[in-house]
C-alpha positions as CSV (number, residue, x, y, z in Angstrom):
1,X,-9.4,-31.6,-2.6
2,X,-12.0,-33.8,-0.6
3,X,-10.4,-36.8,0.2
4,X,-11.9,-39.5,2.7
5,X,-11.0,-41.0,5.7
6,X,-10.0,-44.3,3.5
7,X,-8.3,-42.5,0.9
8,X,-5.7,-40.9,3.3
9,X,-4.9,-43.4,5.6
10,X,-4.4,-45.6,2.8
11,X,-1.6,-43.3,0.8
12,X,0.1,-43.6,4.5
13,X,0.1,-47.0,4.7
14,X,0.7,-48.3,1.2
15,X,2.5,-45.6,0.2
16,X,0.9,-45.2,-3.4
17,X,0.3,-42.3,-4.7
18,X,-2.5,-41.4,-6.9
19,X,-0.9,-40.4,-10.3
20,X,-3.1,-36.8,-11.2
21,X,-2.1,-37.1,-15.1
22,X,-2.8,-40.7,-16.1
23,X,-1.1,-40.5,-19.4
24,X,0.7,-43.7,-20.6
25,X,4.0,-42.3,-21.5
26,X,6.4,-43.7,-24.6
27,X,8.0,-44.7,-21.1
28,X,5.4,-46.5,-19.3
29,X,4.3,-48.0,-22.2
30,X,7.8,-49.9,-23.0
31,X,7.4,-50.7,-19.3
32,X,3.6,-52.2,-20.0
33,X,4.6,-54.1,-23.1
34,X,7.9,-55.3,-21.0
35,X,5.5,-56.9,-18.3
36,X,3.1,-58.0,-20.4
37,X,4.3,-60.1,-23.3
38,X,5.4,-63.0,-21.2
39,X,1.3,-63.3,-20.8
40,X,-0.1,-65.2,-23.2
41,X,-3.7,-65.5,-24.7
42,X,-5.1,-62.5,-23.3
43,X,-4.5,-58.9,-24.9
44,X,-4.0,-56.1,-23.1
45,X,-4.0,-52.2,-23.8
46,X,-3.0,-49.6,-20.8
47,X,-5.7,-47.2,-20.7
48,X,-3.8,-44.4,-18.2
49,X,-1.7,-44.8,-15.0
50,X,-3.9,-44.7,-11.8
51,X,-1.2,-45.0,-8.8
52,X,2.9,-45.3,-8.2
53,X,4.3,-46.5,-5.3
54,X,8.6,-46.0,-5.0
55,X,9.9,-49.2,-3.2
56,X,13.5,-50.8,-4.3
57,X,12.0,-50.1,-7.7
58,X,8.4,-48.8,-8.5
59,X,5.3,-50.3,-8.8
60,X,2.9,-48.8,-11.5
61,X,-1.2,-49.6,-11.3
62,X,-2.7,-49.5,-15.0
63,X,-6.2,-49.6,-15.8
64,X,-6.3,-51.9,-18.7
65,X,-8.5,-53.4,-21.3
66,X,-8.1,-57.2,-21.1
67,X,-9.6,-59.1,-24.2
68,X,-9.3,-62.8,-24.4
69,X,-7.6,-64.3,-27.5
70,X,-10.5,-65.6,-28.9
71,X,-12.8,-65.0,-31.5
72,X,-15.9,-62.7,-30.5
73,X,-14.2,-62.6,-26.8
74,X,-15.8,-59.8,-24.8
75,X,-13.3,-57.2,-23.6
76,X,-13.1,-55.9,-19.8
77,X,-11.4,-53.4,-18.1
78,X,-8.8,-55.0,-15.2
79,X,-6.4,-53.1,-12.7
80,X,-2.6,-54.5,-13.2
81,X,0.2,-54.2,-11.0
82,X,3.5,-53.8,-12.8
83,X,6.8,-53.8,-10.4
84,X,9.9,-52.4,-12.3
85,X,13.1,-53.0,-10.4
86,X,16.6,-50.9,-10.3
87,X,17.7,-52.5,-13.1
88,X,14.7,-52.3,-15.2
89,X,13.2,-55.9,-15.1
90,X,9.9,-56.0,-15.3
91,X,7.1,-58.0,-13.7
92,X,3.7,-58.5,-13.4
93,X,2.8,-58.6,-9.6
94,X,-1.5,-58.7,-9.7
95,X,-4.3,-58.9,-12.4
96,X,-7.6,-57.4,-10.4
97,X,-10.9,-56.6,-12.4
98,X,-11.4,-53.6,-12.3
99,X,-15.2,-52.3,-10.6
């Protein structure tokens, strides 16, 4: 593959990796819905997995849709950051908008 400059230094540094298959699993969908339903009036559907990165835990990067709980809310596709600790607890770390 091509990758640039940018895209290498930052799998070194960060340590994410890009996820080839970005199929939501049974798996990292439980994860998803874990992290997410403590987020109230905003509905959000994991479109596929982009990027993993193994720490104490893992952190998972979704591409979501985000739609507003509201009537005739538009819907827009974000970037979240779930973590997922040893033990399974689950947390939402970042909601970005996606470009």
């Amino acid at each position: 593959g091509c990758t640039t400059k940018k895209e290498e230094e930052k799998e070194v540094v960060g340590g994410w990796q890009t996820v080839e298959d970005g199929t939501v699993t049974d798996e990292l969908q439980e994860i998803f819905n874990k992290a997410t339903e403590q987020l109230d009036g905003v509905d959000y559907k994991a479109i596929k997995l982009l990027e993993t990165q193994v720490v104490s835990g893992t952190n998972y990067k979704f591409l979501c849709d985000s739609t507003v709980v509201a009537p005739d809310a538009e819907t827009k596709q974000i970037i979240m950051t779930v973590y997922q600790d040893l033990e399974g607890n689950v947390e939402v770390l970042e909601i970005i908008d996606a470009e």
